[in-house]
C-alpha positions as a Python dict, from the first residue, in 0.01 Angstrom:
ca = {
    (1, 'X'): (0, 0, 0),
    (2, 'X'): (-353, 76, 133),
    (3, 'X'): (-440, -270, 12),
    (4, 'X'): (-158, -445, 175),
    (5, 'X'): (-291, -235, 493),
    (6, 'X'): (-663, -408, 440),
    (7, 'X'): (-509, -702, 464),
    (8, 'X'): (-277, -659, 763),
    (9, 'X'): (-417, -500, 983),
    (10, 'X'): (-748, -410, 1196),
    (11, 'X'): (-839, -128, 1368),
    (12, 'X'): (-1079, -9, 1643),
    (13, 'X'): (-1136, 381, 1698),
    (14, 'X'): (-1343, 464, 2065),
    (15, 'X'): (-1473, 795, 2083),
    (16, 'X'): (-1682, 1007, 2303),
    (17, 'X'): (-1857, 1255, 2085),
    (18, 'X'): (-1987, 1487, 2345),
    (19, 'X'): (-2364, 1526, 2338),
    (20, 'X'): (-2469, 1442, 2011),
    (21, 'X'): (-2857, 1501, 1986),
    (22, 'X'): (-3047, 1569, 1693),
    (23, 'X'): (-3312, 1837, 1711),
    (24, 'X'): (-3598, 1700, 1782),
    (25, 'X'): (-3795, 1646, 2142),
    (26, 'X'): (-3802, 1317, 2261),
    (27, 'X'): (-4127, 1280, 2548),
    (28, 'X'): (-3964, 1010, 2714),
    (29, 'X'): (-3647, 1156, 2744),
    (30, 'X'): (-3478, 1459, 2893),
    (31, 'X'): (-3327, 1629, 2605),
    (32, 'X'): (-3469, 1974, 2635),
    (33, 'X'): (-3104, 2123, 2710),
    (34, 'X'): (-3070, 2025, 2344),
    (35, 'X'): (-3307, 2217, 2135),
    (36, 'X'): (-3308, 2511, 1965),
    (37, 'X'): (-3503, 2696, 2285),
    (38, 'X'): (-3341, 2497, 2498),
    (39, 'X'): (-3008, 2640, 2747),
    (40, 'X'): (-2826, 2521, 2513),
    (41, 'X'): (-2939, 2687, 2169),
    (42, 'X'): (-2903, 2355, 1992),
    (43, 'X'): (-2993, 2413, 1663),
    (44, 'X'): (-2993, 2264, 1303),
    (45, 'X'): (-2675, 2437, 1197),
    (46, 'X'): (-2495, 2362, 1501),
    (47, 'X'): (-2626, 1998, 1479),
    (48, 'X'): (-2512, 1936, 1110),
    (49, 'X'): (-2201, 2111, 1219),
    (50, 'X'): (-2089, 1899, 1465),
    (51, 'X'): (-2203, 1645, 1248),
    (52, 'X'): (-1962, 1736, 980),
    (53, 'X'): (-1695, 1745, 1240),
    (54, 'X'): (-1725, 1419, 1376),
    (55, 'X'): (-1686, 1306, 1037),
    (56, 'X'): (-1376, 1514, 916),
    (57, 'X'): (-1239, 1385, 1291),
    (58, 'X'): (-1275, 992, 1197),
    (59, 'X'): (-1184, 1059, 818),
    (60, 'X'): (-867, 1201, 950),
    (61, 'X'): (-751, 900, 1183),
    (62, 'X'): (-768, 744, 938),
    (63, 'X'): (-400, 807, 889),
    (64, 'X'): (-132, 532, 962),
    (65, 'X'): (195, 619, 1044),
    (66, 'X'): (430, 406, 918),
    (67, 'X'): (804, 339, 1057),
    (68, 'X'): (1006, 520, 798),
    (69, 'X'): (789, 847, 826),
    (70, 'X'): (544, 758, 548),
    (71, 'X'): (201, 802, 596),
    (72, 'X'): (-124, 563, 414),
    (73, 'X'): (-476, 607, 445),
    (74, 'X'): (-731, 364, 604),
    (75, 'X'): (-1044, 395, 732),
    (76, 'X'): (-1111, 265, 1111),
    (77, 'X'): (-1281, -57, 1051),
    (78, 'X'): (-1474, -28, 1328),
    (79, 'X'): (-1561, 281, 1546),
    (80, 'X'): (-1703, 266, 1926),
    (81, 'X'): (-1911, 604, 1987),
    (82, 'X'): (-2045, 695, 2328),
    (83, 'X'): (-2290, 967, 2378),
    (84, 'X'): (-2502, 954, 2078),
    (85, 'X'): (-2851, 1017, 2140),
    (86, 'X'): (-3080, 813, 1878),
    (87, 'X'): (-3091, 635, 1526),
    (88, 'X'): (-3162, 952, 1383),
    (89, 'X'): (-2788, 1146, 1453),
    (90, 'X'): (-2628, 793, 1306),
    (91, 'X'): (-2859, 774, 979),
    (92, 'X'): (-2730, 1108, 917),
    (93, 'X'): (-2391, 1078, 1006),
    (94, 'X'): (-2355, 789, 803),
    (95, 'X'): (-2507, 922, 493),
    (96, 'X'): (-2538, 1257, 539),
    (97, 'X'): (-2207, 1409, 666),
    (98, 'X'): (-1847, 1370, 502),
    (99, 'X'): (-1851, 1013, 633),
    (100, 'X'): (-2166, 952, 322),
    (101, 'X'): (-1933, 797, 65),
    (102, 'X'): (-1712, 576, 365),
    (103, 'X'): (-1992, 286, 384),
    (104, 'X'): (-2009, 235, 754),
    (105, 'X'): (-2300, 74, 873),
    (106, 'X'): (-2375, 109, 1214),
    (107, 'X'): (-2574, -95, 1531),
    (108, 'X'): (-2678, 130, 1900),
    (109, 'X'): (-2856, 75, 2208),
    (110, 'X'): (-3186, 147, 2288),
    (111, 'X'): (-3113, 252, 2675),
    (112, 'X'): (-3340, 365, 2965),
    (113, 'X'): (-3061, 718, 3043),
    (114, 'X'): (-3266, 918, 3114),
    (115, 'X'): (-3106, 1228, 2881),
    (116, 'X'): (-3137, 954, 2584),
    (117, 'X'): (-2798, 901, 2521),
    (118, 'X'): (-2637, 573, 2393),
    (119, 'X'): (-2370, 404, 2283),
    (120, 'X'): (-2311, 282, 1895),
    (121, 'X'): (-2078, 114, 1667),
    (122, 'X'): (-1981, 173, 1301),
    (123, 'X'): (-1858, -66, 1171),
    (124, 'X'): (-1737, -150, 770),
    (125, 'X'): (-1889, -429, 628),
    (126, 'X'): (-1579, -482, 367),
    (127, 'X'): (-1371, -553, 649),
    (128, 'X'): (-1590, -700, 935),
    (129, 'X'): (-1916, -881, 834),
    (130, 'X'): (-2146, -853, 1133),
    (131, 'X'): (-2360, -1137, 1225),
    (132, 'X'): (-2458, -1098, 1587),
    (133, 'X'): (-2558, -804, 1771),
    (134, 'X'): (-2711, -765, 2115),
    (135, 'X'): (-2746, -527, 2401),
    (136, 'X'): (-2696, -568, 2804),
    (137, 'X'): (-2934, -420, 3054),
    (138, 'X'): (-2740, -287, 3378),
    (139, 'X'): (-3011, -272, 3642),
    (140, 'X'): (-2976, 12, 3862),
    (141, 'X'): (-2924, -33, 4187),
    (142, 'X'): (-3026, 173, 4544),
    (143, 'X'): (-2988, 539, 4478),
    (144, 'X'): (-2839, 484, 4095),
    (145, 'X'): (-3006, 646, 3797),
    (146, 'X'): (-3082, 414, 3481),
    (147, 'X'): (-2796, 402, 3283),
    (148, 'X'): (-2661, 295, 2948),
    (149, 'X'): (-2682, -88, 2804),
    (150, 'X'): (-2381, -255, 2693),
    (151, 'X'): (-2349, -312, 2311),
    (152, 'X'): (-2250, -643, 2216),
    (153, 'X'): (-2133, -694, 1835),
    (154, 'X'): (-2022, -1040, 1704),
    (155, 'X'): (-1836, -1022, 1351),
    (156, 'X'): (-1573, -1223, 1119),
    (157, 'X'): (-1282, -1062, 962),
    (158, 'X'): (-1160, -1064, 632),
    (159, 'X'): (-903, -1305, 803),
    (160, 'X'): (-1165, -1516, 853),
    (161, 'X'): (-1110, -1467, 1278),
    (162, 'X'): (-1419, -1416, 1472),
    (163, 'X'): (-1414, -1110, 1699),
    (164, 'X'): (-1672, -991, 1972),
    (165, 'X'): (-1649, -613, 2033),
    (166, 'X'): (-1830, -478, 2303),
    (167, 'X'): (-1915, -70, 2432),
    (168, 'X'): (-1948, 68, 2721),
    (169, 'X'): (-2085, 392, 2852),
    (170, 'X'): (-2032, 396, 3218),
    (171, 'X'): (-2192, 619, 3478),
    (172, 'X'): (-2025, 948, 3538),
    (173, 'X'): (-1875, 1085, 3857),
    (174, 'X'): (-2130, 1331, 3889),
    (175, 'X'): (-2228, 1323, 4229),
    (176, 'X'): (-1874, 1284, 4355),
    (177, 'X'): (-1578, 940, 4268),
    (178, 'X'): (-1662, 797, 4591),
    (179, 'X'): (-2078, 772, 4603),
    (180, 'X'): (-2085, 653, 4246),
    (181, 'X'): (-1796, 413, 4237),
    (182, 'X'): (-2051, 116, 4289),
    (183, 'X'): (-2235, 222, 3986),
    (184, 'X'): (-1943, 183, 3829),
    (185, 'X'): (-1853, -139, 3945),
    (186, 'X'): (-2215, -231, 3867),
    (187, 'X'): (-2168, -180, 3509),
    (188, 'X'): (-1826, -398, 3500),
    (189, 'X'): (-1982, -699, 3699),
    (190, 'X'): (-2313, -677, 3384),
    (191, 'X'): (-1992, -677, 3158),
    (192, 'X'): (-1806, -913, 3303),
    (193, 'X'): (-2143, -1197, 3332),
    (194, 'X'): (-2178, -1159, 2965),
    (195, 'X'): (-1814, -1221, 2877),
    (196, 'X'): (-1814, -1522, 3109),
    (197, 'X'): (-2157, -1624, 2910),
    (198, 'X'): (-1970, -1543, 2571),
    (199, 'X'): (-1640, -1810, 2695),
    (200, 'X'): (-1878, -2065, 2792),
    (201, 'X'): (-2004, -2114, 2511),
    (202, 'X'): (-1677, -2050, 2270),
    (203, 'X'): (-1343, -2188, 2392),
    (204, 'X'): (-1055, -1835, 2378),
    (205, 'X'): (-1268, -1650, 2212),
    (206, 'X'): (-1166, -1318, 2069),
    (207, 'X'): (-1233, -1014, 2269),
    (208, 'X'): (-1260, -636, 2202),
    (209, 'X'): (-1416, -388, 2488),
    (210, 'X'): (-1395, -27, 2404),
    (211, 'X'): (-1521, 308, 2569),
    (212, 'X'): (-1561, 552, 2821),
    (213, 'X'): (-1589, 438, 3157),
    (214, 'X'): (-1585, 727, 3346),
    (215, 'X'): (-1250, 568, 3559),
    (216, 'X'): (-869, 602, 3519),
    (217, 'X'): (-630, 301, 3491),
    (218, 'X'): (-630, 153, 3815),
    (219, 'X'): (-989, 246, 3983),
    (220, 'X'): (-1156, -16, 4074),
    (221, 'X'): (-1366, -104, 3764),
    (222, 'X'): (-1056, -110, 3566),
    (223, 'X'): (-863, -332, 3810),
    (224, 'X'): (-1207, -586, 3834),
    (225, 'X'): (-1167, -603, 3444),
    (226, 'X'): (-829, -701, 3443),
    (227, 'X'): (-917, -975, 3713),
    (228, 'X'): (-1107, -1109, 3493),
    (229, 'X'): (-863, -1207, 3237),
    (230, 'X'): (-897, -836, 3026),
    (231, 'X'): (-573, -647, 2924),
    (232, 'X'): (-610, -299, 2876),
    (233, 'X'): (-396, -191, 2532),
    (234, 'X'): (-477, 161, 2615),
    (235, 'X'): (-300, 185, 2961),
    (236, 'X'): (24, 365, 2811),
    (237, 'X'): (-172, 543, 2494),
    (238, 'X'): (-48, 901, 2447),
    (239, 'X'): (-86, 1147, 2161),
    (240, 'X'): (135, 1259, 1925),
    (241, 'X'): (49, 1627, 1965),
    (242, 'X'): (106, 1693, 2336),
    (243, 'X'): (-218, 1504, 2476),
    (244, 'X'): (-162, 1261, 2796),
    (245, 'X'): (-469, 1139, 2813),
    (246, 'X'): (-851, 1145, 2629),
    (247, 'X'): (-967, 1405, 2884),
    (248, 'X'): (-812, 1690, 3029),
    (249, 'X'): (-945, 1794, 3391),
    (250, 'X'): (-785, 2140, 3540),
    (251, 'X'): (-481, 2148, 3356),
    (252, 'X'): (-424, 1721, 3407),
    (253, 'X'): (-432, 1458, 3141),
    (254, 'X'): (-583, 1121, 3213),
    (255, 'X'): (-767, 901, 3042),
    (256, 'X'): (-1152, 778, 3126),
    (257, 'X'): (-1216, 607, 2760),
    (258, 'X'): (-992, 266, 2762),
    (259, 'X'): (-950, -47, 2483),
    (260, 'X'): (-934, -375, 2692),
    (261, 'X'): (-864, -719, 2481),
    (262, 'X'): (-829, -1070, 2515),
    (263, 'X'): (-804, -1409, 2366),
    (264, 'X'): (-614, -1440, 2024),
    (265, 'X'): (-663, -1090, 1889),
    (266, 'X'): (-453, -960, 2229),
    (267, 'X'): (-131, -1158, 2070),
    (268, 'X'): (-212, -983, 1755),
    (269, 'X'): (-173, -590, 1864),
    (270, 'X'): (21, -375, 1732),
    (271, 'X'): (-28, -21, 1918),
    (272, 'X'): (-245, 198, 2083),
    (273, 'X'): (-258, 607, 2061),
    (274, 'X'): (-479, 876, 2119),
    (275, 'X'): (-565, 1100, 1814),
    (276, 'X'): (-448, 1451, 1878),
    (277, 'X'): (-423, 1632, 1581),
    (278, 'X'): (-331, 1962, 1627),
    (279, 'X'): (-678, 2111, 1507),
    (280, 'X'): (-839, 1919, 1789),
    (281, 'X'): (-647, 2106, 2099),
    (282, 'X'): (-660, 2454, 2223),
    (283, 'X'): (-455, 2691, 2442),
    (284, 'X'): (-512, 2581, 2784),
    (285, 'X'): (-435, 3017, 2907),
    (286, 'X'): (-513, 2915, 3281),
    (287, 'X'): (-289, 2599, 3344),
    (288, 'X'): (-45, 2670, 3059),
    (289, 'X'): (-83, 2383, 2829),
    (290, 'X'): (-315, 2248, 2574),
    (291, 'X'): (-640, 2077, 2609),
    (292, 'X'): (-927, 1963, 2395),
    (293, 'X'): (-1150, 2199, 2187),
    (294, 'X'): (-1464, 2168, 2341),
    (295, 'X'): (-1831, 2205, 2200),
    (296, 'X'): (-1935, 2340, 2499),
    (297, 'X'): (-1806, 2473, 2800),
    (298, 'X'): (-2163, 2458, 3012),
    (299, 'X'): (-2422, 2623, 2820),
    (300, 'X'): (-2148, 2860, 2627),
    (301, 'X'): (-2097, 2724, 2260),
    (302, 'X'): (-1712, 2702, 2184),
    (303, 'X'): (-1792, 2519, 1846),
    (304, 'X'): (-1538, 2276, 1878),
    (305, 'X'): (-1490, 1929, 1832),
    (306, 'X'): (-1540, 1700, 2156),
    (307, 'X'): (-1389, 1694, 2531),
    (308, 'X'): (-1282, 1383, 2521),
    (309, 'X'): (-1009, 1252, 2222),
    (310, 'X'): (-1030, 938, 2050),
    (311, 'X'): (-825, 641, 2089),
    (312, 'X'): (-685, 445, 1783),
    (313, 'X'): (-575, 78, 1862),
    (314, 'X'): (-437, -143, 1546),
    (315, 'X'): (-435, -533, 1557),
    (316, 'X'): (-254, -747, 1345),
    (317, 'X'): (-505, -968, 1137),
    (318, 'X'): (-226, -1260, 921),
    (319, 'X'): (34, -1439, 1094),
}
């Protein structure tokens, strides 16, 4: 069955991590919240840790539900992670936590964020042979701090399709919705030129954009991607567990991490959900509900798994 599966079938994970950093002082960057003397007592063991978890958390969504209750097992062929600081944390998730023996290889961003933090793929190379890879500068503009690049990966399926997948990291709200909207925007307009670069030069082509945005369905950067010809397959994604959404603000469930497609692949999907498994929520006491199990809560280590929950979104790959 898990062969059959291969052949069928694609899928694209997008997940936030939450602060992944290794260890180690970077002098360019502001990462001293993340060492071991730092506020937040980042250390080796709690690095490897969270390592280990990331892993067990892609390992496990994995499963595929089938319609007559059944479950098979198949790795995400490709994986969209925001927040990951450096080449180091992906060498060693890759071959150094439970995900060593899965044979994702994996492509990032080299941004100007000023905490170091970037976006990065992993993708399987038995399932999507990369040949193009690329990332987007967003330059700031009055009053915005430097922010993440886009990553831009070209590949070809085992189906022999060609897909372009690309991440996205946008600027948070900190600082309040309203004053950073533009930012926002900023980032969706970059996106949006090198999609429109991408079609000129490739008639329909396939189209993949995955990650946290930092905006619900319907906020203006969502509603400027859909004007320009993007459907989001995440809009209606809910777990299976109780979550309504990848993040979980003061008791309310919405989602700021989103899967957009277009071109042929959009006529080819299947479904979209977010991955909830039970061991990835906690008792939410105060609002009287459940809600992701943090890493942190500020500087107080809850030794969790993320604050944000992944989405899983499956595309048909055979007619």
């Amino acid at each position: 069955m898990i062969s059959l599966l291969l052949a069928s079938f694609f899928t694209l994970m997008e997940f936030n991590v939450e602060n992944l950093f290794d260890c180690q002082h970077d002098s360019l960057k502001n990462d001293t919240e993340f060492l071991p003397d730092g506020s937040y007592h980042w250390t080796r063991s709690r690095y490897w840790n969270k390592l280990q978890k990331i892993g067990k958390e892609i390992l496990a969504a994995a499963e595929w539900q089938n319609h007559d209750g059944t479950a098979d097992y198949v790795l995400p062929d490709l994986v969209a992670l925001c927040e990951v600081e450096n080449d180091s944390c992906m060498r060693d998730l890759t071959r150094r936590s439970l995900l060593r023996n899965a044979g994702y290889e994996y492509v990032m961003t080299s941004s100007p964020d000023q905490r170091g933090i970037d976006v990065a793929l992993l993708y399987s190379p038995l399932s999507f042979r990369l040949y193009n890879t690329q990332s987007f500068r967003v330059k700031p503009t009055e009053g915005m701090k430097p922010t993440r690049d886009i990553l831009y990966a070209g590949g070809v399926l085992t189906s022999g399709d060609t897909v372009h997948i690309y991440v996205i990291h946008a600027p948070s709200r900190s600082g309040g919705e309203n004053a950073t909207r533009p930012f926002r925007l900023l980032v969706a307009s970059r996106l949006c030129e090198a999609i429109d670069s991408l079609r000129a030069m490739s008639n329909d082509p396939s189209i993949l954009v995955a990650g946290d945005f930092n905006d619900y369905s319907g906020n203006a950067s969502m509603k400027y991607l859909v004007a320009h010809g993007l459907t989001e397959v995440s809009a209606t994604a809910v777990g299976r567990h109780g979550a309504k959404g990848t993040y979980c603000y003061r008791g309310q469930w919405d989602s700021l991490d989103h899967i957009f497609a277009a071109g042929p692949i959009l006529g080819r999907f299947s479904e979209c959900y977010i991955f909830d498994a039970p061991w990835l929520l906690e008792r939410d006491e105060k609002y009287n509900g459940v809600k992701p199990r943090r890493n942190y809560v500020g500087p107080a280590y809850k030794n969790g798994y993320s604050d944000h929950l992944p989405l899983v979104a499956t595309f048909k790959t055979d007619e």
